[in-house]
FIKOLZA-1660 file (N, C-alpha, C; in steps of 0.1 Angstrom, whole numbers, plus 5000, padded with zeros to 4 digits):
% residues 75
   i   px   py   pz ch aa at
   1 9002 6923 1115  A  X  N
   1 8997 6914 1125  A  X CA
   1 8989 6921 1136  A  X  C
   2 8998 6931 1144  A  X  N
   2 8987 6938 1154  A  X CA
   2 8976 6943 1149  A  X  C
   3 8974 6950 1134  A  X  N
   3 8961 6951 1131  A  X CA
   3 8949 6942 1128  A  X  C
   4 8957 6929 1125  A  X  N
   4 8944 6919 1128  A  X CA
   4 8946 6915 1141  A  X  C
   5 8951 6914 1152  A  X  N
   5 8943 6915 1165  A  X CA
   5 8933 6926 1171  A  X  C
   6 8937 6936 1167  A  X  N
   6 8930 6948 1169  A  X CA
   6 8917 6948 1163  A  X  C
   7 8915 6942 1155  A  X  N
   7 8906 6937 1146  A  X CA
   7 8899 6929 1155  A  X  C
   8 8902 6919 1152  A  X  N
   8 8902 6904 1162  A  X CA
   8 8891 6906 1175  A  X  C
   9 8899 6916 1185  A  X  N
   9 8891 6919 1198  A  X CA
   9 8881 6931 1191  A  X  C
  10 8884 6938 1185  A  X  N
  10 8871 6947 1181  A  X CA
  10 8856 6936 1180  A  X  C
  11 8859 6929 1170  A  X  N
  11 8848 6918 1168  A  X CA
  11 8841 6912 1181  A  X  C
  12 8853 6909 1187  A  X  N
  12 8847 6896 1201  A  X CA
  12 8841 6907 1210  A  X  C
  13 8847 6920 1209  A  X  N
  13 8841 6931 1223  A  X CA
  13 8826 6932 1215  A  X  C
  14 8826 6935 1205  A  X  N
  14 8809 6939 1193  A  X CA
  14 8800 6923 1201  A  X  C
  15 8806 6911 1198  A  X  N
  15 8802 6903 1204  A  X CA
  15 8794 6898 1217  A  X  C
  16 8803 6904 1224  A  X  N
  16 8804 6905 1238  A  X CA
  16 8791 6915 1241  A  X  C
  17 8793 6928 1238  A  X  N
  17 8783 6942 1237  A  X CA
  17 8771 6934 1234  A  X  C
  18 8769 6930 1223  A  X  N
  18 8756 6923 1217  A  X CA
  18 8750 6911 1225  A  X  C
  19 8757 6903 1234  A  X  N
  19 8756 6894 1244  A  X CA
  19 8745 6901 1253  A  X  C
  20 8754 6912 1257  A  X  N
  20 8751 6920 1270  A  X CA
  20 8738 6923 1273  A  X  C
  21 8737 6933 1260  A  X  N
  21 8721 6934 1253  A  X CA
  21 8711 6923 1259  A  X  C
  22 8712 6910 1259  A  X  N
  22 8706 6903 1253  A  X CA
  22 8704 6895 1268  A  X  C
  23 8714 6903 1277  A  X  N
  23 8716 6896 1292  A  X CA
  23 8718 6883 1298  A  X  C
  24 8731 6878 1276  A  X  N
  24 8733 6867 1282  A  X CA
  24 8749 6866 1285  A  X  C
  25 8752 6875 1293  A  X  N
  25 8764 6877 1301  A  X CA
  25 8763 6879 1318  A  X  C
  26 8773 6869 1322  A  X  N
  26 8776 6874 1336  A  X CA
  26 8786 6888 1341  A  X  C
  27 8776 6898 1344  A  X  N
  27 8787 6907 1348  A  X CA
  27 8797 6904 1358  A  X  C
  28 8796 6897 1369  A  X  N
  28 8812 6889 1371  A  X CA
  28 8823 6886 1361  A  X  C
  29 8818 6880 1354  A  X  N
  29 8829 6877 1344  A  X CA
  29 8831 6889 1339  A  X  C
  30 8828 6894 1335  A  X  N
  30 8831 6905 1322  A  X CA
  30 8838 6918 1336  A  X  C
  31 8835 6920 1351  A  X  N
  31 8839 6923 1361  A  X CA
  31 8856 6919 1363  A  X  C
  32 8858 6899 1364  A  X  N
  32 8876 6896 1361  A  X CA
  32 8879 6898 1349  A  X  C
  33 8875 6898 1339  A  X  N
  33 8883 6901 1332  A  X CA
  33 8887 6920 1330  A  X  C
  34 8881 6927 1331  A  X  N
  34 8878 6945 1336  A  X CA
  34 8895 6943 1348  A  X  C
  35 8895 6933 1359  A  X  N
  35 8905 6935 1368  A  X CA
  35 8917 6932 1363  A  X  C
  36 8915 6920 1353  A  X  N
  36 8930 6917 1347  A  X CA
  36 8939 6923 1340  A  X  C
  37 8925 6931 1329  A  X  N
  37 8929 6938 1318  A  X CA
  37 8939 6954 1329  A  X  C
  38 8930 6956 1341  A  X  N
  38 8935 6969 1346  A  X CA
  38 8950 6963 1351  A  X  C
  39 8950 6953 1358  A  X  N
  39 8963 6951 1365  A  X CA
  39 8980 6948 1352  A  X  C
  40 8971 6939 1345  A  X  N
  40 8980 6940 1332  A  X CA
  40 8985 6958 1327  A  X  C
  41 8974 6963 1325  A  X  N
  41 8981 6982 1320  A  X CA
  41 8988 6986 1331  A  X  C
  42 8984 6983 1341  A  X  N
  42 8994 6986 1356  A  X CA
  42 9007 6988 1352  A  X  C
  43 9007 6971 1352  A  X  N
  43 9023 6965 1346  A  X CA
  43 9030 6969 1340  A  X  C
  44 9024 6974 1323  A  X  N
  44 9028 6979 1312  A  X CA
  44 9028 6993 1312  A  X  C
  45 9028 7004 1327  A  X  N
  45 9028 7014 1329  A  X CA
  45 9044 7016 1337  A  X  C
  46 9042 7002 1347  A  X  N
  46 9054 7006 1356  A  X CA
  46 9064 7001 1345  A  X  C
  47 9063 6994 1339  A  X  N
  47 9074 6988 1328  A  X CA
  47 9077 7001 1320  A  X  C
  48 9069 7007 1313  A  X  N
  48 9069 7019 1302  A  X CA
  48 9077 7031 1312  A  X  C
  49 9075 7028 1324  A  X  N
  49 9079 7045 1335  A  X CA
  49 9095 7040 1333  A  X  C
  50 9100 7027 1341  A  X  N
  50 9114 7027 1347  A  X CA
  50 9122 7027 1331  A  X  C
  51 9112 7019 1314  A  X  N
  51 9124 7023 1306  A  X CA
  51 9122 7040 1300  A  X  C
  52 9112 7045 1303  A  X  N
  52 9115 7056 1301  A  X CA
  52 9127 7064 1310  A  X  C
  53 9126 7067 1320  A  X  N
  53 9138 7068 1330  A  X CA
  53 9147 7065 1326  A  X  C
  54 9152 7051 1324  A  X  N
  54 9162 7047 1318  A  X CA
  54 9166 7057 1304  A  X  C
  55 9158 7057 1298  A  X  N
  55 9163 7065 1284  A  X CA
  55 9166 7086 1288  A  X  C
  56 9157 7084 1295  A  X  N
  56 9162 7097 1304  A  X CA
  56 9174 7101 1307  A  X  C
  57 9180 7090 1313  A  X  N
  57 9192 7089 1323  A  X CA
  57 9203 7090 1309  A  X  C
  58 9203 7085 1296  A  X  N
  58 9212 7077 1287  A  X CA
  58 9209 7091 1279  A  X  C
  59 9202 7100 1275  A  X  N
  59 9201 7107 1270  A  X CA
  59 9208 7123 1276  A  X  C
  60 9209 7121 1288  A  X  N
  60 9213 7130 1300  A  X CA
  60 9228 7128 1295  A  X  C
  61 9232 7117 1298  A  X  N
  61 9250 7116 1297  A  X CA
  61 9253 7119 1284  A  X  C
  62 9248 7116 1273  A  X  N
  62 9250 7116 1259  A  X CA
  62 9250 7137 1256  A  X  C
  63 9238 7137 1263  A  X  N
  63 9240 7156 1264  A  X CA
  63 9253 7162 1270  A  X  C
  64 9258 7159 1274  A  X  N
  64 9272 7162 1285  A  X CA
  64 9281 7158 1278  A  X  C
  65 9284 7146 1271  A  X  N
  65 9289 7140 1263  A  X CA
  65 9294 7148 1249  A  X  C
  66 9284 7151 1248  A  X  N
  66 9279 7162 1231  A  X CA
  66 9283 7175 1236  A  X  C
  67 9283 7180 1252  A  X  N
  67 9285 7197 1250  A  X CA
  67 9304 7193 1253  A  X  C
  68 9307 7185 1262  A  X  N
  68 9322 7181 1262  A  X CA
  68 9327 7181 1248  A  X  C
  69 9325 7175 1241  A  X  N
  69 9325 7171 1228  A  X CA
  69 9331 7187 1221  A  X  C
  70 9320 7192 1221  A  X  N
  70 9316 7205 1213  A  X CA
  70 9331 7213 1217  A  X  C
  71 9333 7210 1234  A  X  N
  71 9343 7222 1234  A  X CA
  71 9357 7220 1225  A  X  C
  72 9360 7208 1224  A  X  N
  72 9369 7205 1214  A  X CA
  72 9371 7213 1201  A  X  C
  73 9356 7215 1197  A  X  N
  73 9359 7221 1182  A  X CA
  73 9361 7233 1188  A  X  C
  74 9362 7239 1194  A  X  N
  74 9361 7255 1193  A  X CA
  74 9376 7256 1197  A  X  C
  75 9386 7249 1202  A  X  N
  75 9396 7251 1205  A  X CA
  75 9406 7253 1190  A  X  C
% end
């Protein structure tokens, strides 16, 4: 499925491009949608940062976890 959307917008941007050419586009528009698209990646940056962190944090204790762990065997 994501590769036919990827698909999908490939087409409509070729579209779009070929419009442009042709100067039957408003660069305004194609200007909000440029802002939405940036503020959306924003989003899905600060989203991507705090679960990364998160997996940071969970992988941190699970290391402590594993060398505690470890000292067991050696006894």
């Amino acid at each position: 499925m994501v590769e036919f959307l990827k698909k999908a917008m490939d087409w409509v941007l070729e579209k779009e491009a070929e419009a442009a050419k042709k100067c039957a586009i408003d660069p305004a528009d194609v200007e909000k949608q440029i802002k939405i698209l940036e503020a959306k990646r924003a989003e899905l940056r600060k989203k991507f940062e705090e679960e990364d962190a998160e997996f940071g944090h969970i992988l941190s204790r699970l290391s402590l976890i594993k060398a505690n762990a470890s000292k067991c065997k050696t006894k």
